[in-house]
C-alpha positions as CSV (number, residue, x, y, z in Angstrom):
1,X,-10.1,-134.7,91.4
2,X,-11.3,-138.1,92.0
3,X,-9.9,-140.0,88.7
4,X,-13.1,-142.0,88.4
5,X,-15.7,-139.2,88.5
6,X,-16.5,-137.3,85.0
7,X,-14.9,-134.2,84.2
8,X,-18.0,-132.0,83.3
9,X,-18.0,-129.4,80.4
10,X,-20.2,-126.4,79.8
11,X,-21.5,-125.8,76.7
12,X,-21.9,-122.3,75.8
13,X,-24.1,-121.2,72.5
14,X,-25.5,-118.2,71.4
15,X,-26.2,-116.5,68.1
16,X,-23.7,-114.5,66.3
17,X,-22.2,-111.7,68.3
18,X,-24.0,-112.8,71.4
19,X,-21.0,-112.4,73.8
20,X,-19.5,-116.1,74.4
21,X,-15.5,-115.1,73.5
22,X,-16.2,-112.2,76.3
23,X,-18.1,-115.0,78.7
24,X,-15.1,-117.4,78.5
25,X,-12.7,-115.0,78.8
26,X,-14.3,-113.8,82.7
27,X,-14.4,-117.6,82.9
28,X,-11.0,-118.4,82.6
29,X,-9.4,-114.9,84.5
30,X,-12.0,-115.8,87.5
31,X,-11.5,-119.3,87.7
32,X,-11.8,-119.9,91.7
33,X,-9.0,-122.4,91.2
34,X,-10.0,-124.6,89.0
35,X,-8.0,-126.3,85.8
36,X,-9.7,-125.2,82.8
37,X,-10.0,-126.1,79.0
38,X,-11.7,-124.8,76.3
39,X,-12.6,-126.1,72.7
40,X,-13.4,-123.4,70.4
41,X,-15.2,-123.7,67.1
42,X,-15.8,-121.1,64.8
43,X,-17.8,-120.9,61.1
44,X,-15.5,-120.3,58.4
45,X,-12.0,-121.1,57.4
46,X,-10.4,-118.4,59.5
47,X,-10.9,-118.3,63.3
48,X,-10.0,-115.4,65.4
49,X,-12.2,-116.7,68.9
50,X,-8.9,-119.2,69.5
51,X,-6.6,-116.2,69.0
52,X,-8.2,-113.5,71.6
53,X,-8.4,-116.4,74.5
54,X,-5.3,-117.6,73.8
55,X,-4.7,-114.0,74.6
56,X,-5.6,-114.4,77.8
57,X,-4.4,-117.5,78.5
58,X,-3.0,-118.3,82.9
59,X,-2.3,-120.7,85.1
60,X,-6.1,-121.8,84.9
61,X,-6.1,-122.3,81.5
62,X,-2.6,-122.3,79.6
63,X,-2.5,-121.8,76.2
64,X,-2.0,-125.6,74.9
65,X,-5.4,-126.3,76.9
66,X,-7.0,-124.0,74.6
67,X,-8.1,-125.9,70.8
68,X,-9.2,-124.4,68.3
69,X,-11.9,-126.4,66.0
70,X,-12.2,-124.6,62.4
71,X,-12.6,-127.6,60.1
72,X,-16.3,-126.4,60.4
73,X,-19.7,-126.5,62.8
74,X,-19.1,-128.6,65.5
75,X,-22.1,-130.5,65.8
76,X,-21.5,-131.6,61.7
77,X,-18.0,-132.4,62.6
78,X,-18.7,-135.0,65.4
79,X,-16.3,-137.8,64.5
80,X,-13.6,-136.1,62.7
81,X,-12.9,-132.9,65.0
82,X,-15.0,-133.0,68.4
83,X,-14.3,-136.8,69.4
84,X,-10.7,-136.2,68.6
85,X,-10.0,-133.5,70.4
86,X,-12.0,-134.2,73.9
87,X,-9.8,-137.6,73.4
88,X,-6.5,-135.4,73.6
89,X,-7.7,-133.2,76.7
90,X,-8.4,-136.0,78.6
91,X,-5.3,-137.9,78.0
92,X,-3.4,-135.0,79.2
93,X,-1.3,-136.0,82.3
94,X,-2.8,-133.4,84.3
95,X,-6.8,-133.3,83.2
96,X,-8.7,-130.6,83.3
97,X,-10.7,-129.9,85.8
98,X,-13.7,-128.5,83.8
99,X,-14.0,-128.4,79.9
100,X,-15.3,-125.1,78.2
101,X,-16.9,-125.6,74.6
102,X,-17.9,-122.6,72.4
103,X,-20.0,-123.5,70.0
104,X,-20.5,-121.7,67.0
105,X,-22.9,-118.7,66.1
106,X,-24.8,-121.0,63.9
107,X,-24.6,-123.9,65.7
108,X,-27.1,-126.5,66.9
109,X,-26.8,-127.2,70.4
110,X,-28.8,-130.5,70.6
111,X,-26.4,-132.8,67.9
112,X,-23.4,-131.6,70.2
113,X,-25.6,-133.1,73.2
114,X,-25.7,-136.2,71.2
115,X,-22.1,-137.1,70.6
116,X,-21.6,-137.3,74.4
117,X,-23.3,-140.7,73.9
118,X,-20.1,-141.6,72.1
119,X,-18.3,-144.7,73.6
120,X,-15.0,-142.8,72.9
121,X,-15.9,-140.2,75.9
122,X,-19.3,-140.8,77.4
123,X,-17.9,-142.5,80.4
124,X,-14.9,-139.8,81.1
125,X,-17.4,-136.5,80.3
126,X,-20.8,-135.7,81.4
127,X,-22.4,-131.8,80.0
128,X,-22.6,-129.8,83.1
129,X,-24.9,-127.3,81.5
130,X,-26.1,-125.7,78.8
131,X,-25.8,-121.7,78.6
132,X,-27.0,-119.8,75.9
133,X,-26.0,-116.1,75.3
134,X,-28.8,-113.6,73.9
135,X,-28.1,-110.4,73.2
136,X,-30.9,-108.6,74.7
137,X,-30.8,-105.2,72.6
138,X,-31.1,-107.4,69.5
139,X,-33.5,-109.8,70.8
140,X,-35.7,-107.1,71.9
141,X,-35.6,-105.2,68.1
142,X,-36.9,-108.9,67.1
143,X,-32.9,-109.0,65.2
144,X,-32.7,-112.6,65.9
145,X,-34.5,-113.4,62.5
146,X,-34.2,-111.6,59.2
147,X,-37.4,-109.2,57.7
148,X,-40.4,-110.5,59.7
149,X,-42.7,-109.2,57.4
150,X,-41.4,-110.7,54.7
151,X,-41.2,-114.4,56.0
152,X,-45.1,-113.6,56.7
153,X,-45.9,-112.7,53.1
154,X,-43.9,-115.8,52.2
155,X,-45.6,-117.7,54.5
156,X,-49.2,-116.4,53.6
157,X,-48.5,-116.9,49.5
158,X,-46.9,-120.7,49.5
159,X,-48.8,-123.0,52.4
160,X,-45.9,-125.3,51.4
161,X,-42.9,-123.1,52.3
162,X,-40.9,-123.8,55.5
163,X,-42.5,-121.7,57.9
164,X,-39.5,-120.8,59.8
165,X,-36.4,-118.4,59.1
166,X,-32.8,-120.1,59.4
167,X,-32.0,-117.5,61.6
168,X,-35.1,-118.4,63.8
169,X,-34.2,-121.8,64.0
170,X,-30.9,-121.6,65.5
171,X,-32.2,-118.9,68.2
172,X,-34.8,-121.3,69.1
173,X,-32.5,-124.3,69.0
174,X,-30.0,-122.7,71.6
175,X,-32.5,-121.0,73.8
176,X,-34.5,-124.2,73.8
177,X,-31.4,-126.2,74.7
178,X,-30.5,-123.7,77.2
179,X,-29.8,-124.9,81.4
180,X,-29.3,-121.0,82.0
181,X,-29.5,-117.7,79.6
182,X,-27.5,-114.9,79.6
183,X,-29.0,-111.4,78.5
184,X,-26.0,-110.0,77.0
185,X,-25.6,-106.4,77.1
186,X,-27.8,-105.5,79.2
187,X,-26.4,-101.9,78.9
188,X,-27.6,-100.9,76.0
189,X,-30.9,-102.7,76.3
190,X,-32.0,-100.8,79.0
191,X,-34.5,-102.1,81.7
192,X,-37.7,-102.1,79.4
193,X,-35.1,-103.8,76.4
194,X,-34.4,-106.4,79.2
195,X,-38.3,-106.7,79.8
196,X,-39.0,-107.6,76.1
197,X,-36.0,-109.6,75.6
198,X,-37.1,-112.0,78.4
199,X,-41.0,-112.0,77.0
200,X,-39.2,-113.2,74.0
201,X,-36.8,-115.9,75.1
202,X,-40.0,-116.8,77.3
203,X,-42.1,-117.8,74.5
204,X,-39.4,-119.8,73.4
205,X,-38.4,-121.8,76.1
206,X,-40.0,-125.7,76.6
207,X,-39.2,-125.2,80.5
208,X,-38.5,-122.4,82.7
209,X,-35.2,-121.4,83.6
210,X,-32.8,-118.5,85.1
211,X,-32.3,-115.8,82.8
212,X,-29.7,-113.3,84.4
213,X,-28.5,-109.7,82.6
214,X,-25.0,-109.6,82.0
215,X,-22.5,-106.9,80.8
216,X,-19.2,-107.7,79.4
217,X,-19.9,-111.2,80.0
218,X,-18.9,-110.4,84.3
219,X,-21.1,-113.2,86.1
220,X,-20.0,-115.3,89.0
221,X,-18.8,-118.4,88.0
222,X,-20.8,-120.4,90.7
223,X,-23.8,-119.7,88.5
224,X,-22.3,-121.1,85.5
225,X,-19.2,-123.8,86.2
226,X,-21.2,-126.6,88.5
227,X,-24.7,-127.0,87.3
228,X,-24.7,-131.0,87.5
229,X,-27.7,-131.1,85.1
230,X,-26.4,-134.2,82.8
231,X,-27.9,-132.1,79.7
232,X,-26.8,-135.7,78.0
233,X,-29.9,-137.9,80.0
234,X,-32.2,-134.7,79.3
235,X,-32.4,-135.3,75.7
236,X,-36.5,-134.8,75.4
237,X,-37.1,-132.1,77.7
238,X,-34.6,-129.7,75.1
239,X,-36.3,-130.0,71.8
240,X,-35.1,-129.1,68.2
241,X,-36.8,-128.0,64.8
242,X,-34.1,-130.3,63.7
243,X,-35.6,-133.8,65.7
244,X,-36.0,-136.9,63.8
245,X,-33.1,-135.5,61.1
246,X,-29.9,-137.2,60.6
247,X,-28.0,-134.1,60.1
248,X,-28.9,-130.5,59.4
249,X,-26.8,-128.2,56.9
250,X,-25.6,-124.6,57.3
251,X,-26.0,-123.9,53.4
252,X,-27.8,-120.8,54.5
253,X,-24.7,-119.4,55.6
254,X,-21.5,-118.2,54.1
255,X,-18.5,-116.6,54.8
256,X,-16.2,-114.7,53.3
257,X,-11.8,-113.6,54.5
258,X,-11.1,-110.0,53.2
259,X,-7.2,-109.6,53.4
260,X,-6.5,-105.6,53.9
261,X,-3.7,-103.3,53.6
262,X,-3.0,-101.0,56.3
263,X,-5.7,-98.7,57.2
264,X,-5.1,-95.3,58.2
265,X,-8.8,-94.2,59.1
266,X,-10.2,-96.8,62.0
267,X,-13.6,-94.7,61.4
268,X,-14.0,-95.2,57.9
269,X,-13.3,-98.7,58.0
270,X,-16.3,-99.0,60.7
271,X,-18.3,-96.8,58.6
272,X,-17.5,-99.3,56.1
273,X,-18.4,-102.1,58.1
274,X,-21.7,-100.1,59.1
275,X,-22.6,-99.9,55.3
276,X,-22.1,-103.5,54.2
277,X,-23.9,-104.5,57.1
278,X,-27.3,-102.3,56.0
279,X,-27.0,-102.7,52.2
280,X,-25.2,-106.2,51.6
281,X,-27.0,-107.9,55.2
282,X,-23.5,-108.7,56.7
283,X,-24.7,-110.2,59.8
284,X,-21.7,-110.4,61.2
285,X,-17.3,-109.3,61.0
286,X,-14.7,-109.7,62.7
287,X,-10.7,-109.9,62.6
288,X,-7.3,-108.0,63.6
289,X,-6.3,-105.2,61.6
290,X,-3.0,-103.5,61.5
291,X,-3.4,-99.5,62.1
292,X,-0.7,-97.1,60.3
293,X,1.9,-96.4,62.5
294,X,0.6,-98.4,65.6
295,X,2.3,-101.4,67.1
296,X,-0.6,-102.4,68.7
297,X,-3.1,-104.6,66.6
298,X,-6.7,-103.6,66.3
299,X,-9.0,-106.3,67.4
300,X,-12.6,-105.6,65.6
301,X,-16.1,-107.5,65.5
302,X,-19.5,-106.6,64.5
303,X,-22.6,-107.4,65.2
304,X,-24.7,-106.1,61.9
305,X,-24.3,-102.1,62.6
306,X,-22.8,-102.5,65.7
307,X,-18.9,-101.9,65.7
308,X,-16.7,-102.8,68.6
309,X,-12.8,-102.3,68.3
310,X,-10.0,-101.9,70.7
311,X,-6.0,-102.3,70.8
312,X,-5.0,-105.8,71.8
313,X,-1.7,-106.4,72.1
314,X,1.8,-105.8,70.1
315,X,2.3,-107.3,66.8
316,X,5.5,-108.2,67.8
317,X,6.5,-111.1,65.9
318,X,3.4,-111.6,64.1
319,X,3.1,-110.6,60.4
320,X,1.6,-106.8,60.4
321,X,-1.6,-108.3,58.4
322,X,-5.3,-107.2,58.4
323,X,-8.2,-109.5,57.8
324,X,-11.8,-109.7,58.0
325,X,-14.0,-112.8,58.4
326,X,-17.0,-111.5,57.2
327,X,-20.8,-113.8,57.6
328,X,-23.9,-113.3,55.9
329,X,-26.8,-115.5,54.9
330,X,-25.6,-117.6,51.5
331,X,-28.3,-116.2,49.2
332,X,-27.2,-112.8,50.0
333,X,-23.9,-112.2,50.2
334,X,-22.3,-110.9,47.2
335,X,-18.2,-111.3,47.7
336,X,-17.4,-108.8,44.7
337,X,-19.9,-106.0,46.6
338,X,-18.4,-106.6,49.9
339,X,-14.3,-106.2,48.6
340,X,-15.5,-103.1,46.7
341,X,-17.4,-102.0,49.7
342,X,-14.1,-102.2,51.7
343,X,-11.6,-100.9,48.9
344,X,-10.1,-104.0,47.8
């Protein structure tokens, strides 16, 4: 690589459960030779992204190129986490070729866009692209924002309440920040889910732009890693419900870390899971859990009913320990109602 020319970083965003871990793990095992490093950032105190692509870390993309950002969202963490961190990968003796961020679930993808500006970096980086993950099942069940109906009888009995959902905002952030979009899942969508997905994200969108199907995040790389779009210099064409704010809060948010014993029954735990997510609105779980009389530890997410596990790797070393990360909307989660609902 020429030392003077900018090493370019995709920025991949995309609501919770939307499929980014899965995308950057493709990313890094199909690589096409080039040096990668990714910056992960995850809502909460406990991150469990880092620990799965650290997982799968080569040649490409060793371990120690892969940083983990937890101290909270990334685009409200600019100076303390962000800065410092692309300021280590690029003094690296050998720099990476290309720089992968993933962004949180609930983060804004246009403050991130912003920081790039920074004298610290903005001569050494430059944003190759933008690509935002929807999951197309979801988007075309309208899951993207909580009860529609009842933000329209909000909406219809206080002319002076916020017209939009929090969960609406951040979908409508990403996609409208978005170089490329990624229907996730396309599987279980189906071809008419697809259709109405991309109806959706359609209305959404302040300019036209590829929007490709995708199943277990497999996609050639060539249509992600090289997009040369300078997302940086293209400020106004991606706009925000957040423009003209300083900063923007994720109050409406919360999370909670469930430690767990060792389960014996991997179904009741997801009917568990299942439950909490239809009667305390857990939008989203996810964590390693150690099985009864298994060396292997259980890697599980969620997406609100949706329940994905499978067997990792050993514990090995590791302490045999299960926990949750559990995210809901603030005003609804109830801590003591989700412990009890998972028997601790």
């Amino acid at each position: 690589m020429n030392t003077l020319a900018k090493v370019p970083v995709t920025i991949v965003t995309g609501f919770l459960g939307s499929g980014k871990t899965t995308l950057i793990q493709h990313l890094i095992t199909n690589a096409n030779g080039k040096k990668l490093a990714v910056l992960v950032n995850e809502f909460g105190s406990e991150g469990v992204d880092g620990e799965i692509l650290k997982s799968c870390a080569d040649a490409s993309c060793p371990a120690e190129n892969i940083i983990e950002l937890a101290n909270g969202c990334i685009c409200c963490t600019v100076a303390d986490d962000f800065i410092p961190a692309m300021e280590q990968l690029l003094s690296r003796r050998v720099k990476p070729d290309h720089i992968l961020i993933e962004t949180s679930g609930l983060a804004l993808p246009k403050p991130l866009l912003k920081a790039f500006d920074w004298p610290e970096i903005r001569s050494r980086i430059t944003v190759d692209g933008v690509v935002a993950l929807a999951d197309a099942e979801a988007v075309a069940a309208g899951r993207f924002a909580p009860d529609l109906a009842a933000v329209e009888a909000q909406r219809a009995a206080d002319e002076n309440l916020d017209h939009e959902t929090p969960l609406s905002e951040v979908f409508e952030d990403q996609i409208a920040c978005a170089d490329i979009v990624l229907l996730t899942k396309a599987d279980l969508a189906g071809a008419d889910g697809l259709e109405a997905a991309k109806a959706a994200i359609a209305t959404e969108m302040p300019r036209r732009v590829l929007m490709l199907p995708v199943i277990d995040g497999a996609v050639d790389t060539r249509l992600i890693l090289g997009l040369e779009t300078a997302a940086e210099d293209d400020l106004a064409a991606r706009p925000s419900h957040h423009d003209g704010e300083e900063k923007h809060e994720h109050d409406d948010f919360a999370s909670i870390v469930v430690e767990l014993p060792e389960v014996a029954n991997i179904d009741a735990l997801v009917a568990s899971i299942q439950r909490l997510a239809r009667e305390q609105n857990v939008l989203r779980a996810k964590g390693y859990i150690a099985v009864a009389g298994k060396p292997m530890r259980l890697l599980l997410q969620s997406v609100g009913e949706r329940v994905r596990h499978q067997f990792d790797m050993p514990w090995g070393t590791r302490p045999r320990q299960s926990k949750l990360v559990l995210i809901g909307e603030h005003d609804d989660i109830d801590e003591a109602a989700i412990r009890a609902g998972l028997g601790v």
